[in-house]
C-alpha positions in Angstrom: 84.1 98.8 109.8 85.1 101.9 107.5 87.3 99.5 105.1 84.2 97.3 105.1 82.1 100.3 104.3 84.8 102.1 101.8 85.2 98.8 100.1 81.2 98.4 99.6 80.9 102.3 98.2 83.7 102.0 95.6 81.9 99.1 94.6 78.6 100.0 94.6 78.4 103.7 94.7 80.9 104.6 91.7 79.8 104.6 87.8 82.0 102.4 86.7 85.8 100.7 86.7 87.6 103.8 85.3 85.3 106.1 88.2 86.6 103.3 90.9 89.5 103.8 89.9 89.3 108.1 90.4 87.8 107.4 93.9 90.6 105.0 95.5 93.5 107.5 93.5 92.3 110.6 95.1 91.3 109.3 98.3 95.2 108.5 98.4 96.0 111.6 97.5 94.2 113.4 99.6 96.0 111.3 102.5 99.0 111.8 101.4 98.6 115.7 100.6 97.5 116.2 103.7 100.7 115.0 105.6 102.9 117.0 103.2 101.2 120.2 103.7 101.2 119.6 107.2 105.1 119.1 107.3 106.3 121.2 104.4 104.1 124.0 104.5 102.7 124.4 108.3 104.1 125.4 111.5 108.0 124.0 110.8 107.8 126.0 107.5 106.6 129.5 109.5 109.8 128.4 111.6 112.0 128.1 108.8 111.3 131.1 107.8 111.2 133.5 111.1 115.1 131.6 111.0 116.3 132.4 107.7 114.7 136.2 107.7 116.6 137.2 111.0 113.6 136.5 113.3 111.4 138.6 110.8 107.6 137.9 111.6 106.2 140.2 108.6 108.3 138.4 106.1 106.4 135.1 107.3 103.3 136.8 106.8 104.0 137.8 103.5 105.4 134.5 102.0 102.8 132.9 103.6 100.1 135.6 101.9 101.2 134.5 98.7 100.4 131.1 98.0 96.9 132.1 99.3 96.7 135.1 97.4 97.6 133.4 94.3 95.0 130.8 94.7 92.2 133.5 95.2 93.2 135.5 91.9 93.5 132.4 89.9 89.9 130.6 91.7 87.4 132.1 89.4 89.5 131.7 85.7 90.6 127.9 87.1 87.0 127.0 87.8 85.6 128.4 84.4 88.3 126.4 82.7 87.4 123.1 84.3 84.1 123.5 83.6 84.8 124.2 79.4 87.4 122.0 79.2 89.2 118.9 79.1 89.7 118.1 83.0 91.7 115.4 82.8 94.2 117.6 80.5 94.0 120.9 83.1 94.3 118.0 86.0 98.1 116.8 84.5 99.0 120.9 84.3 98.2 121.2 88.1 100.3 118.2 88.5 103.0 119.6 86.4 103.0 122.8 88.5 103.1 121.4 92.1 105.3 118.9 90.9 107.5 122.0 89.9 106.9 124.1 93.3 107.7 120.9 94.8 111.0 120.4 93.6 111.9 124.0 93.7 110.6 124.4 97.5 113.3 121.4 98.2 115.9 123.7 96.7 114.8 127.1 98.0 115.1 124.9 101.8 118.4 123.9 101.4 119.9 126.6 100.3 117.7 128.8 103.1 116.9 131.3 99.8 114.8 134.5 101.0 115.1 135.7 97.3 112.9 135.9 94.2 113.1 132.0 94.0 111.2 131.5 97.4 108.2 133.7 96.2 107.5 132.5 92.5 107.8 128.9 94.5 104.7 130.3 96.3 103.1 131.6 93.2 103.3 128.4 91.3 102.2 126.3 94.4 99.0 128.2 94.8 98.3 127.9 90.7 99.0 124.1 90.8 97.2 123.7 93.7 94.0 125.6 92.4 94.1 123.4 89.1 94.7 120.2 90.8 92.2 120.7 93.3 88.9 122.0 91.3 89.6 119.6 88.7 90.3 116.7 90.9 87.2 117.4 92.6 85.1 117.7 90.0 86.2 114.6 88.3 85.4 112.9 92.4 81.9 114.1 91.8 81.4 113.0 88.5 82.8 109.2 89.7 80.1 109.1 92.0 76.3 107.7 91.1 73.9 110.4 92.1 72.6 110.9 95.3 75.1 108.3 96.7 78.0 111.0 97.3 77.1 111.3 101.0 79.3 108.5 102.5 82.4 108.6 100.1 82.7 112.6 101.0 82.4 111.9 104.5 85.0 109.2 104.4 87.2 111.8 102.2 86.9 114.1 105.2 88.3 111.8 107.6 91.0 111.1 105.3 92.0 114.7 105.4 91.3 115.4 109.1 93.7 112.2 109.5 96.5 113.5 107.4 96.0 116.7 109.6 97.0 114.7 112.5 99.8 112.8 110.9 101.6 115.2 109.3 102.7 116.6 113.1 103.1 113.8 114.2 105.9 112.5 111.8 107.5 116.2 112.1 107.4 115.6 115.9 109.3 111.8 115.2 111.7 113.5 112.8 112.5 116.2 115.1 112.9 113.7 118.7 115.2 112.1 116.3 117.3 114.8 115.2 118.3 116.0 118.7 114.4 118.4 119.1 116.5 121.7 119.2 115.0 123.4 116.3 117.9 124.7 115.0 118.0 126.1 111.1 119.6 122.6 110.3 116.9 120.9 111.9 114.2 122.3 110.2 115.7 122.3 106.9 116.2 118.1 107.3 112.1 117.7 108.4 110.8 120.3 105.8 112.6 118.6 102.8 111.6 115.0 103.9 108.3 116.7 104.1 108.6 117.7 100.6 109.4 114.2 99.6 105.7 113.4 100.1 104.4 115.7 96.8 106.3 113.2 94.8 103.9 109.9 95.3 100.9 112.2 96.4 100.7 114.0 93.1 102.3 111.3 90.8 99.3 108.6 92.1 96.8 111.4 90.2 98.2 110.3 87.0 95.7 107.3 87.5 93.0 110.0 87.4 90.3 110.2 84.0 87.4 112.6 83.5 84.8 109.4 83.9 82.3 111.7 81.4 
């Protein structure tokens, strides 16, 4: 029933092929976002840290501070932006940036880096993520007919609380696998495959076009 009913609102509740297209990239994305956060930057990650800080609790608060610190400063100059300019353009700097923190995350990981590396990682993941997100969104809303938004956003929701569930439950597979001891080794292993994810999550919003 909910592929019957996703198929008949990209169809009939979308302004166009270019917006269908938007919809089905970004409901993809927000899957597979969502189980990459939940690996590479949830509970394992707090771990990872606590391990490679000397058991350190306020140097897992701050890291973790950062990124969400970063994407409060930047909230208000990202959102005037994507509402002058060219979203689609602002959309492929996001990308760029994750893409970045993405890659550089992977390396801070396996070389269990506390140093500057590790916390302009953080500072570019919350920038990238503030771009990709209000100008991903926007362009959702603008692929979608007026006053027919309700069921695609609800659908979008399930797709996130989903990915919520699914990211911990692959780190939880990865971890019965590995020998579930949690040591430094351990995490490192399920927070890089974690990372993995960024790649096809963020590369599928290429497919992405301001629709107006």
């Amino acid at each position: 029933e909910f592929w019957a009913v996703m198929l008949s609102v990209l169809t009939n509740d979308t302004v166009g092929p270019v917006a269908r297209r938007n919809v089905k990239a970004i409901l993809v994305y927000q899957l597979l976002i969502g189980v990459a956060d939940t690996i590479a930057l949830g509970s394992v990650f707090d771990a990872f840290l606590y391990l490679i800080s000397g058991s350190k609790n306020e140097f897992v608060g701050y890291i973790e501070s950062v990124n969400g610190l970063t994407s409060l400063v930047v909230a208000f100059p990202v959102g005037f932006a994507v509402d002058r300019y060219n979203r689609t353009a602002l959309l492929r700097a996001g990308v760029f940036f994750m893409l970045l923190s993405a890659f550089s995350l992977a390396i801070t990981i396996w070389r269990h880096s506390t140093d500057w590396q590790l916390w302009v990682t953080m500072c570019v993941a919350g920038f990238g993520r503030e771009l990709v997100t209000s100008a991903s969104e926007a362009i959702f809303a603008d692929s979608l007919k007026a006053g027919r938004r309700t069921k695609i956003y609800t659908m979008k929701a399930q797709l996130n609380t989903l990915a919520s569930a699914a990211g911990p439950v692959v780190a939880l597979v990865c971890f019965l696998i590995l020998g579930d001891t949690w040591r430094l080794s351990e995490v490192r292993t399920v927070l890089i495959l974690g990372s993995t994810v960024y790649l096809p999550a963020l590369v599928i919003l290429v497919l992405v076009r301001d629709p107006v």
